[in-house]
C-alpha positions as CSV (number, residue, x, y, z in Angstrom):
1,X,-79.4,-16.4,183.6
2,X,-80.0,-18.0,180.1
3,X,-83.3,-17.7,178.6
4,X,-85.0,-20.1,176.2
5,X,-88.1,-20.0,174.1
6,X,-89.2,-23.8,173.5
7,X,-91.7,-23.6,170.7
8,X,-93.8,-27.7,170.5
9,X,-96.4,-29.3,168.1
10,X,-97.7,-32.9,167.7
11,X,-99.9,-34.0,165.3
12,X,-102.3,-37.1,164.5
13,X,-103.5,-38.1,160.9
14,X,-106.7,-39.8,162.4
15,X,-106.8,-38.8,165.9
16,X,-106.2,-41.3,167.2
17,X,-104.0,-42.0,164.3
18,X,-100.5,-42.1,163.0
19,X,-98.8,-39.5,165.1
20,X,-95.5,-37.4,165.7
21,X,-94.2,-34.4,167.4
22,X,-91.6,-31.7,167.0
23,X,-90.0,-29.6,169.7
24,X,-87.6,-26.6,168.8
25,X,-85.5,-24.8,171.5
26,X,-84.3,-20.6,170.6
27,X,-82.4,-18.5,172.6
28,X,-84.7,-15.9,174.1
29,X,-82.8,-12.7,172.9
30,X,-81.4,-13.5,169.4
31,X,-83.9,-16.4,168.2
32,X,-81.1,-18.2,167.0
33,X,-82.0,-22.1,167.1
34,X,-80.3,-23.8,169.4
35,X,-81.8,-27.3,169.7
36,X,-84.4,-29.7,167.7
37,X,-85.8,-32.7,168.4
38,X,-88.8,-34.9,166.8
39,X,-90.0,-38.3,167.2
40,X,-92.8,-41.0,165.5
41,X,-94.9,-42.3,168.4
42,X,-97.2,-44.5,166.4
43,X,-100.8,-44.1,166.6
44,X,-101.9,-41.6,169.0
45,X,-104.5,-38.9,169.7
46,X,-103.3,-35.0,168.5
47,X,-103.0,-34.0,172.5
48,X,-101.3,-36.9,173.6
49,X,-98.3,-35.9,170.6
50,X,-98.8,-32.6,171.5
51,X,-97.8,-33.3,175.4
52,X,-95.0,-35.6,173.9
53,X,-93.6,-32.7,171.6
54,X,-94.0,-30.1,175.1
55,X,-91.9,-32.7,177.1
56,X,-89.2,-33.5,174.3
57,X,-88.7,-29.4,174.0
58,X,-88.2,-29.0,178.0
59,X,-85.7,-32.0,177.9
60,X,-83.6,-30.4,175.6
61,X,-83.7,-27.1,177.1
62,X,-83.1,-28.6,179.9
63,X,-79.8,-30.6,178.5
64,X,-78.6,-26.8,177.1
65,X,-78.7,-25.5,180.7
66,X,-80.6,-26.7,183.7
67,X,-80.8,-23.3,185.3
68,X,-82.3,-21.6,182.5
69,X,-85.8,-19.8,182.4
70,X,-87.8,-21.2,179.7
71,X,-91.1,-19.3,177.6
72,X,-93.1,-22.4,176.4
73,X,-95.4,-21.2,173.2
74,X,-97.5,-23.8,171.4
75,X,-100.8,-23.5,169.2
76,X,-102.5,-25.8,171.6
77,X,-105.2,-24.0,173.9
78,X,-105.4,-27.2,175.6
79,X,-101.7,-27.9,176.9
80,X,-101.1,-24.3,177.8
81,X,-104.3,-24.0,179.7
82,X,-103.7,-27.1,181.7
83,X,-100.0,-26.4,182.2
84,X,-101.1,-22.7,183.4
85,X,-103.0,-24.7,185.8
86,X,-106.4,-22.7,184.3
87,X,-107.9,-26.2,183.1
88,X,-108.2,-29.3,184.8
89,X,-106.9,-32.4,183.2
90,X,-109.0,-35.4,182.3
91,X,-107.8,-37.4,180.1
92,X,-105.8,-40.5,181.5
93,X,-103.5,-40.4,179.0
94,X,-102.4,-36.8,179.7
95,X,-102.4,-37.1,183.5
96,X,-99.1,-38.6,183.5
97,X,-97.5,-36.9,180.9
98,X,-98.0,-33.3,182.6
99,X,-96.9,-34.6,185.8
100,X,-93.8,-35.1,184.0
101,X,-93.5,-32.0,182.3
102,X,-94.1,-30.2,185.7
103,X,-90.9,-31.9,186.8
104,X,-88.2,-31.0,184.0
105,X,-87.6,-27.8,185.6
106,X,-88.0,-26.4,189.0
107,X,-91.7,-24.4,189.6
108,X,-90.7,-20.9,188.7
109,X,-88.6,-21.3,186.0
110,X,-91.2,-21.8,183.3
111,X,-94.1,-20.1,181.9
112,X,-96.8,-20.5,179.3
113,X,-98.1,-18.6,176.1
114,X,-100.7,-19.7,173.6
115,X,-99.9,-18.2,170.0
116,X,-101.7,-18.9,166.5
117,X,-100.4,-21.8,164.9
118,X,-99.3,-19.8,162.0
119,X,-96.3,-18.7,164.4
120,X,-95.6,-22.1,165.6
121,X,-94.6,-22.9,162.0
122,X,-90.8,-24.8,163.1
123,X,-92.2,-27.0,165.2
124,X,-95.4,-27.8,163.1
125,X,-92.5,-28.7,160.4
126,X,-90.8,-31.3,162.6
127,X,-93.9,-33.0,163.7
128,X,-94.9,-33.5,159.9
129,X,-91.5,-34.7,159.1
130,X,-91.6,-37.4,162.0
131,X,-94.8,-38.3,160.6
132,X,-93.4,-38.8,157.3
133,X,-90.9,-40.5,158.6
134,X,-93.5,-43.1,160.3
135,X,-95.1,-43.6,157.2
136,X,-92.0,-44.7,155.2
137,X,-91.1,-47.1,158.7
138,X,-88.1,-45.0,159.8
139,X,-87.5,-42.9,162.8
140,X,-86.9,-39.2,162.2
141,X,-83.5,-38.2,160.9
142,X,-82.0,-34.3,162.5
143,X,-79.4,-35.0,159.0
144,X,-82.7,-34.9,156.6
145,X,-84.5,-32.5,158.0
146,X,-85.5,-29.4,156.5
147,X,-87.7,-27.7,158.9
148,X,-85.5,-24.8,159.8
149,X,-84.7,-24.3,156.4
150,X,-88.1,-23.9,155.6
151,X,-89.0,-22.3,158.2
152,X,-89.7,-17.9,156.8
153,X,-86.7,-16.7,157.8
154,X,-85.9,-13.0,159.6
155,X,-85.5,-10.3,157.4
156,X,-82.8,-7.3,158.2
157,X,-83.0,-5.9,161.6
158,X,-84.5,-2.2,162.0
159,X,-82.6,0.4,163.1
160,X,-84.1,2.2,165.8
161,X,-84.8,1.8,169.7
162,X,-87.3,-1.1,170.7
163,X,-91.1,-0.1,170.0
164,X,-90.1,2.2,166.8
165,X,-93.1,1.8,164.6
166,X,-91.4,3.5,161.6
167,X,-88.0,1.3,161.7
168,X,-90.7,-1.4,161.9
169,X,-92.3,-0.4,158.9
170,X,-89.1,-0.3,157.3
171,X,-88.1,-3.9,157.6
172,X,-91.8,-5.2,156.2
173,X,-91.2,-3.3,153.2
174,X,-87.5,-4.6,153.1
175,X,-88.7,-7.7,153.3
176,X,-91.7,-7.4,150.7
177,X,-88.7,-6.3,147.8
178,X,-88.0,-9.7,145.9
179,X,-84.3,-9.8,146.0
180,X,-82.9,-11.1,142.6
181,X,-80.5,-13.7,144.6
182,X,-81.2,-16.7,145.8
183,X,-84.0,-19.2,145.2
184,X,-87.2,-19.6,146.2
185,X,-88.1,-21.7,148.9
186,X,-89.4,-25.3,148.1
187,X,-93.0,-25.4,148.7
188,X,-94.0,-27.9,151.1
189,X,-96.0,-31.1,150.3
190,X,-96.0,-33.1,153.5
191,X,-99.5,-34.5,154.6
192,X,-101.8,-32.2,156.3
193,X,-102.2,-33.1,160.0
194,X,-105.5,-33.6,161.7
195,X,-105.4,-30.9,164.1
196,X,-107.6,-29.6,167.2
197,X,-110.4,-27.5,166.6
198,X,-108.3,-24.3,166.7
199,X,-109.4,-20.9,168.7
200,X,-109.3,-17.9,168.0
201,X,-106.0,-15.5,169.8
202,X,-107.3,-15.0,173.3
203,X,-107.9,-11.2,173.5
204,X,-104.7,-9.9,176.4
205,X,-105.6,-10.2,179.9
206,X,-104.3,-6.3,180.1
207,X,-105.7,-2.8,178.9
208,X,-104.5,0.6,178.8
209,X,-104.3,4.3,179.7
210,X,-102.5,7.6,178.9
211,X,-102.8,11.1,178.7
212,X,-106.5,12.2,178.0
213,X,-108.3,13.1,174.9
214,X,-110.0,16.1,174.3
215,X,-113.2,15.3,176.9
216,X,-111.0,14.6,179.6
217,X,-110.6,11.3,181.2
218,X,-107.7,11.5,183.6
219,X,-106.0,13.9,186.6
220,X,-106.7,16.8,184.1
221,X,-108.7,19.6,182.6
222,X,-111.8,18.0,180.4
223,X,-111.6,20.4,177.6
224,X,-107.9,19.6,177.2
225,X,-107.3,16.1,177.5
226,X,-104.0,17.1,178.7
227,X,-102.3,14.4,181.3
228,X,-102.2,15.9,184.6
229,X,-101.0,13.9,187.7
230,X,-98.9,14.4,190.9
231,X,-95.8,13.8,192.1
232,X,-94.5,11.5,195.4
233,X,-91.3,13.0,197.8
234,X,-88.5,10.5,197.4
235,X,-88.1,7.2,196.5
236,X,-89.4,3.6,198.2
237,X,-88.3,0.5,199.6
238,X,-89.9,-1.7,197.2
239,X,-87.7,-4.1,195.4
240,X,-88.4,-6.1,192.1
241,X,-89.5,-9.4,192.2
242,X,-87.8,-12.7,191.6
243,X,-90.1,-14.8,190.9
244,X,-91.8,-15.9,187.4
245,X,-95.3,-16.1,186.7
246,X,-98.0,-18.6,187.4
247,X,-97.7,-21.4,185.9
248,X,-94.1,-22.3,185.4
249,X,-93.4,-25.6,185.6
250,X,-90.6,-28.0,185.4
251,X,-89.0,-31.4,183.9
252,X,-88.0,-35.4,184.1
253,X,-86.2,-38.4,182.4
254,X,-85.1,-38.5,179.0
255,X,-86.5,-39.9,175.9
256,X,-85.7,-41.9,173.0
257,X,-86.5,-39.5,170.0
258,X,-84.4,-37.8,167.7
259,X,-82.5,-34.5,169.2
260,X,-80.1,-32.6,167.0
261,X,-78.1,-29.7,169.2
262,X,-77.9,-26.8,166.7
263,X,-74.3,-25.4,167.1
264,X,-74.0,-23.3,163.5
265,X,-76.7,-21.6,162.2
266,X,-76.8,-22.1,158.6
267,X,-77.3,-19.0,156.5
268,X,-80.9,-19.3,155.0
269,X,-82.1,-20.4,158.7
270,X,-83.5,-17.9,161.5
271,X,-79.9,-16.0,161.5
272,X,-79.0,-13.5,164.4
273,X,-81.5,-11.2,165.9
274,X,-81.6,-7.9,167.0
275,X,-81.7,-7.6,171.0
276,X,-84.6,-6.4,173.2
277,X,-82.5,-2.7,172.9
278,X,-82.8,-2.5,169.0
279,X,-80.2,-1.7,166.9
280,X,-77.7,-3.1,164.7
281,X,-77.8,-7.1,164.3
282,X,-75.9,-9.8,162.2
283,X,-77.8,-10.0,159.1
284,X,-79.0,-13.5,157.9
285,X,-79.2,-14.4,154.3
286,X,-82.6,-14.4,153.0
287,X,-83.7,-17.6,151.1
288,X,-85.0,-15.7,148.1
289,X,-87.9,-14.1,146.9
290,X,-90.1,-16.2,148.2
291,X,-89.0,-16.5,151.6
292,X,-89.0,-12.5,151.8
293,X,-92.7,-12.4,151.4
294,X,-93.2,-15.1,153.5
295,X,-91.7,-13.3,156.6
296,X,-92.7,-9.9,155.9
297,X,-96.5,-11.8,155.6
298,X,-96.0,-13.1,159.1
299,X,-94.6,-9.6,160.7
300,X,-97.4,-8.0,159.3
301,X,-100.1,-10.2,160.8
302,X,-101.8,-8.0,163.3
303,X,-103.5,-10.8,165.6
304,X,-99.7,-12.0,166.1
305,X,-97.9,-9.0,166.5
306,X,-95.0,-7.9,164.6
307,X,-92.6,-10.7,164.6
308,X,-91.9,-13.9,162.8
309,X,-92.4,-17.4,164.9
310,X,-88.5,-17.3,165.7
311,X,-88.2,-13.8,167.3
312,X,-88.3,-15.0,170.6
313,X,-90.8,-14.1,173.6
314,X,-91.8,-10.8,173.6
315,X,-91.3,-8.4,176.8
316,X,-94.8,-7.6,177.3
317,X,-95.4,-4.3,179.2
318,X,-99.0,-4.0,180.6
319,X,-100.0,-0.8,181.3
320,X,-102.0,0.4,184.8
321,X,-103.4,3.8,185.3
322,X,-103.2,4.1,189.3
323,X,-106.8,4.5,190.6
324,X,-108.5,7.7,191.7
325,X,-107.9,10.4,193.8
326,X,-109.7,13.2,195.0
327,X,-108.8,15.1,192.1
328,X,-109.5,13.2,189.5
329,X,-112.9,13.5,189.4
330,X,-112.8,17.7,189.8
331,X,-110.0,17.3,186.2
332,X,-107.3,19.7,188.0
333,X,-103.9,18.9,186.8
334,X,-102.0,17.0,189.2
335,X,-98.8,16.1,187.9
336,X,-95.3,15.1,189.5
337,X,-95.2,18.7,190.9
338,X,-98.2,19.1,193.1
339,X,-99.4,17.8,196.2
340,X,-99.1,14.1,195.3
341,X,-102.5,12.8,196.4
342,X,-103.0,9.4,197.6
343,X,-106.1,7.4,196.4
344,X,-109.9,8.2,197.2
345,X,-112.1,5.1,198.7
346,X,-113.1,4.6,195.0
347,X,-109.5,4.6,194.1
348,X,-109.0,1.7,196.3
349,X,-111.4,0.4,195.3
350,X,-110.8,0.3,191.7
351,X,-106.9,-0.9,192.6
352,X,-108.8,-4.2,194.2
353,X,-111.0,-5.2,191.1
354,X,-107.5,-4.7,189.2
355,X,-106.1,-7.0,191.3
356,X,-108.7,-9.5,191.3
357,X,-108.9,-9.3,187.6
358,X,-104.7,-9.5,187.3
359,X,-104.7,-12.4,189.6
360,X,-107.4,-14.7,187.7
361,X,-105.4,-14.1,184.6
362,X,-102.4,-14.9,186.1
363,X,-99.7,-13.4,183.2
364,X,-98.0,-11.0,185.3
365,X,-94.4,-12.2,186.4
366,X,-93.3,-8.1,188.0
367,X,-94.6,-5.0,189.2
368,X,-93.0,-1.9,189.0
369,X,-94.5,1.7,189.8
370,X,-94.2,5.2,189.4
371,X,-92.8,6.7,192.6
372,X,-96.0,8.7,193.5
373,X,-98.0,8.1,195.8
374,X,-101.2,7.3,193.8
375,X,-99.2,4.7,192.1
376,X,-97.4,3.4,194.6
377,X,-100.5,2.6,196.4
378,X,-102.2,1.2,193.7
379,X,-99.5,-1.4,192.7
380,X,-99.0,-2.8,196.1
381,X,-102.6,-3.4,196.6
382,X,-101.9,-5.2,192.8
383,X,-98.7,-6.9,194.0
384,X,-100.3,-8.1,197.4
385,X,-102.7,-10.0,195.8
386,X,-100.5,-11.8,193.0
387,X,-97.4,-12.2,195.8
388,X,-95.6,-10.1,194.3
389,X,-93.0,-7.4,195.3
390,X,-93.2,-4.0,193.3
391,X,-90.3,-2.1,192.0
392,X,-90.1,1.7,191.2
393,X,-88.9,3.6,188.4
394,X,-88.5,7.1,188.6
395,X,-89.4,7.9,184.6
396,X,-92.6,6.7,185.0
397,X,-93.6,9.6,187.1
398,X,-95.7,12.1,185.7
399,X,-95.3,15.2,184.0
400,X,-94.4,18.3,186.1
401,X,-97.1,20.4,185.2
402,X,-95.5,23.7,187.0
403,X,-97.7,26.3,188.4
404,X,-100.5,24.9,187.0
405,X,-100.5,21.7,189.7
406,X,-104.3,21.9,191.1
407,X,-105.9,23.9,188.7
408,X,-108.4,23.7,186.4
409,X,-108.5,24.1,182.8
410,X,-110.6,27.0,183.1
411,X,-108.3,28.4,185.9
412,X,-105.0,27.9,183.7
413,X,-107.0,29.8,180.9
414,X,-107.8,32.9,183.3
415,X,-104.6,33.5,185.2
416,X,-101.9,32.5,182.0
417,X,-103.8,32.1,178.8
418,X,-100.9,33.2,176.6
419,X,-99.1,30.3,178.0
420,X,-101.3,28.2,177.9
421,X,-102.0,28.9,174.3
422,X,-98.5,28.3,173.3
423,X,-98.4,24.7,175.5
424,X,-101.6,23.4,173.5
425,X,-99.5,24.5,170.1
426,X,-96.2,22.7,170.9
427,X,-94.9,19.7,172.6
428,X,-91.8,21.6,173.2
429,X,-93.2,24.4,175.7
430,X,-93.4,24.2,179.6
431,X,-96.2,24.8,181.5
432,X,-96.1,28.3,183.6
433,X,-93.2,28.6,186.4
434,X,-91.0,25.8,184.8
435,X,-93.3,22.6,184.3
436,X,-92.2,19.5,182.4
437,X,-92.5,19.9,178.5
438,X,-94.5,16.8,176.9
439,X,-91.1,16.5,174.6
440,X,-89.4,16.0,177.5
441,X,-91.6,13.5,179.2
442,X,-91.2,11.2,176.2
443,X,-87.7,11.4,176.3
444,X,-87.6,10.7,180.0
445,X,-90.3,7.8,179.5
446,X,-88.6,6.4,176.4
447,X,-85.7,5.9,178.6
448,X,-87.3,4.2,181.4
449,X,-88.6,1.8,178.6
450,X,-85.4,0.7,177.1
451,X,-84.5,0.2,180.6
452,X,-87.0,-2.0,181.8
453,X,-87.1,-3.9,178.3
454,X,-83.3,-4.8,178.6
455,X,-84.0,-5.8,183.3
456,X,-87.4,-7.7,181.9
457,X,-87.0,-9.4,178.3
458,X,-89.0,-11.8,177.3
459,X,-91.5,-11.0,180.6
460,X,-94.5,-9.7,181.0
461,X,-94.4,-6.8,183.6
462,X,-97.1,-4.5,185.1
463,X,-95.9,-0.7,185.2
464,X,-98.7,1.2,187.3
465,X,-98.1,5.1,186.3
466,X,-99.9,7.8,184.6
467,X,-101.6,8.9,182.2
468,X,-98.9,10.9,180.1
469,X,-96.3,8.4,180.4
470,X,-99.1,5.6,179.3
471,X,-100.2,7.3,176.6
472,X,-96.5,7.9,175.2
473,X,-95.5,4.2,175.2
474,X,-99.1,3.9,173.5
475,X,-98.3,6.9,170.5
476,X,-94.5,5.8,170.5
477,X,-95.3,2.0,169.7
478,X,-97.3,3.1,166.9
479,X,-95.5,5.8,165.7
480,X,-97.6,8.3,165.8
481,X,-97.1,12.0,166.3
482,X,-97.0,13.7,169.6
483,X,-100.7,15.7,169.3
484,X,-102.0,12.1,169.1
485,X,-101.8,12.4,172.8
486,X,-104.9,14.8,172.7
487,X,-106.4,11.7,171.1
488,X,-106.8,8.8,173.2
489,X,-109.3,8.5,176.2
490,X,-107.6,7.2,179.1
491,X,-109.5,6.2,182.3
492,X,-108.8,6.0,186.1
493,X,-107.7,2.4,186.6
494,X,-107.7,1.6,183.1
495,X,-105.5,-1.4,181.5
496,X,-103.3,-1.0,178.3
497,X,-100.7,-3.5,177.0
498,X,-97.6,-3.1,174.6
499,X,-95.5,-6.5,173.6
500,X,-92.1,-5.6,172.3
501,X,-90.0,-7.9,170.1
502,X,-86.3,-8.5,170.0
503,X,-86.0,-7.2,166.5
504,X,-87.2,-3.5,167.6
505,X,-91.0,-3.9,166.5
506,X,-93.9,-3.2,169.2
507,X,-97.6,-4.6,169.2
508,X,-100.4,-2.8,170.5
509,X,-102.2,-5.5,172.1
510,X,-105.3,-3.5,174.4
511,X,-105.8,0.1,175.6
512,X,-108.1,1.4,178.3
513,X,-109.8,-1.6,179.0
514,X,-112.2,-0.9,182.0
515,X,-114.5,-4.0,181.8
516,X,-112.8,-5.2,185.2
517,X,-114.8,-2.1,187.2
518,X,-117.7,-3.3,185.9
């Protein structure tokens, strides 16, 4: 199945006032534009354009392919909130106009994401030119318009498997070298629009977890902070789920405005991208100088991850620790070798306040868990209450922590100190009697990532697991060496969350967030 990004703005100088919209329509995995379409509707109010510029973007994508899923993003807090069906809607003249939208495309096949309206910069372009347009009496013209030209264009492609911090780092500085061809980018004199009060990004609805720090905060000895977890016999019946998130919605009849099918993309626009596995990609011409900086400003922007406006929806990955067992409290390891507890009363408990926290935010569109028991458990209490199925993966399992499965620290330290000494000095060493090395989880967990980004792109998924496994996607994402495992606190129950671009680059978005057990 196709997947479309349809990126919308509207604007009003006077609100109510002379008013346009612009709608722009991406393919999910490669950002290439694929559609525009724009439109002068005379005088209106910004949220009635902005509706206007929503339904214009569904149409088209819609006209591209009818069974396609689609990722609406727009700056407006409003429209997304309302078409999440989080906000009621009161205004008469926007009633009808998301009753439409809610019609393009079957429930299910649509979902919602606010994003800083410095990432919503194509669209904003369109609307000002239909407002130009208005102002000179004509109706917008796809032949005149410049707003993909203008839009910062994507710089080379990383090398590097998705979530590589240091390929990422690579491409902002490629992109911050002025390149002696080409010409600068035209700056833009269009009429600034009179524009919503605009909010700050809404902080993730998910948190984190991982292996533990030096105190101890998971399965695991507290003077370590090593991970330590336990392991499930076999594999479950779970499947995936189908269905999208709350708040997709669907479309209705045409419309009159401008629409300009984009079948070429021209060589200083948004180019070829790089897909959800990283890697090699074609390599658009950069616009200049200029334009460089321009896009290497807007991967660098840390409240909007680490990707232009183009790059597509990111697979977000949001990031459970399973609630506790009996042994998480006593800090004995308990990894994928031991005796593969099931969760305390607390444990459940904790998994229903997740739930209820997951469920009133309403971004999660899959489950998947760890095949142990502690996770398994956890996730379908999660899933039950978002009516969802859950999935497992066997690479999120924990480590095997060998011999050492239900012992303490302390214990470890008495019975084989000399192995335990070399563990704490090397990633590369196995715990007593053939454990898992913590090199060897991150390759196993690495792969179960680049697995789940390519069966989930442009989704955001729940993975319930451990803490070792969290804690690698956390150090991995960020490029950060392996001891900086011994440097994160990770709680039972905890929420984490990673968002992963199609050009390779991953965003950090929350770890260990506990204010749902509160």
């Amino acid at each position: 199945m196709r997947e479309f990004v349809v990126e919308a703005d509207g604007g009003s100088r006077g609100n109510p006032g002379p008013a346009g919209y612009g709608a722009v329509v991406s393919d999910a995995a490669t950002g290439e534009t694929l559609a525009e379409a724009a439109e002068y509707i005379g005088v209106a109010t910004n949220n009635v354009a902005e509706y206007r510029g929503l339904l214009a973007g569904l149409r088209a994508a819609r006209d591209l392919d009818p069974e396609a899923r689609v990722h609406v993003r727009m700056d407006s807090k409003l429209v997304i909130e309302q078409m999440s069906g989080r906000w009621k809607i009161k205004h008469p003249a926007m009633k009808p106009l998301a009753a439409e939208a809610a019609t393009v495309f079957p429930p299910g096949q649509v979902t919602y994401e606010w994003i800083p309206r410095e990432r919503n910069t194509h669209a904003d372009r369109l609307a000002n030119e239909a407002m130009d347009a208005g102002k000179r009496g004509e109706q917008w013209s796809p032949a005149a318009s410049r707003a993909d030209l203008d839009t910062p264009s994507a710089v080379p492609a990383p090398e590097g498997p998705p979530g590589d911090a240091t390929a990422g780092a690579a491409r902002v500085r490629a992109a911050m070298t002025p390149t002696a061809a080409g010409r600068a980018a035209e700056p833009r004199a269009a009429e600034p629009r009179t524009a919503e009060p605009r909010t700050a990004e809404p902080r993730t609805a998910e948190a984190a977890d991982g292996p533990p720090a030096p105190g101890g905060d998971a399965d695991g000895p507290a003077s370590t902070g090593r991970a330590t977890e336990s392991r499930a016999a076999g594999t479950s019946a779970e499947r995936p789920a189908a269905g999208a998130a709350a708040g997709a919605r669907a479309g209705g009849p045409g419309s009159s405005a401008a629409y300009r099918p984009v079948t070429d993309t021209p060589a200083s626009g948004a180019g070829a991208r790089a897909g959800a596995s990283g890697g090699d990609a074609g390599l658009p011409a950069v616009a200049g100088a200029d334009a460089d900086r321009r896009a290497a400003q807007a991967v660098a922007t840390p409240s909007s991850g680490w990707a232009p406006a183009d790059m597509g929806a990111p697979a977000t990955f949001v990031l459970l620790r399973h609630g506790e067992t009996p042994l998480t409290p006593q800090k004995r390891f308990s990894g994928s070798g031991g005796s593969d507890p099931s969760l305390s009363d607390i444990g459940r408990e904790q998994a229903e306040k997740v739930a209820a926290a997951l469920a009133r935010r309403g971004t999660v569109q899959a489950v998947v868990a760890s095949p142990l028991a502690r996770t398994r458990e956890t996730a379908r209490i999660v899933a039950a209450r978002l009516g969802l199925d859950v999935a497992v993966e066997e690479g999120l399992r924990e480590t095997d922590f060998g011999a050492w499965e239900g012992l303490t620290f302390g214990e470890v330290r008495e019975r084989h100190p000399e192995d335990l000494n070399a563990w704490l000095a090397s990633p590369d060493v196995e715990p007593t009697g053939g454990g898992e090395s913590f090199a060897a989880t991150a390759a196993r967990v690495a792969e179960a990532r680049d697995t789940l980004l390519a069966a989930y792109r442009g989704r955001t998924v729940l993975l319930v697991t451990h803490v070792t496994p969290i804690k690698t996607l956390i150090r991995l994402a960020l490029g950060a060496p392996p001891e900086a495992l011994y440097r994160m606190e990770l709680s039972a129950a905890s929420l984490s969350a990673v968002a992963y671009y199609a050009d390779g680059n991953a965003s950090v978005r929350l770890f260990n967030d506990t204010s749902h057990l509160r």
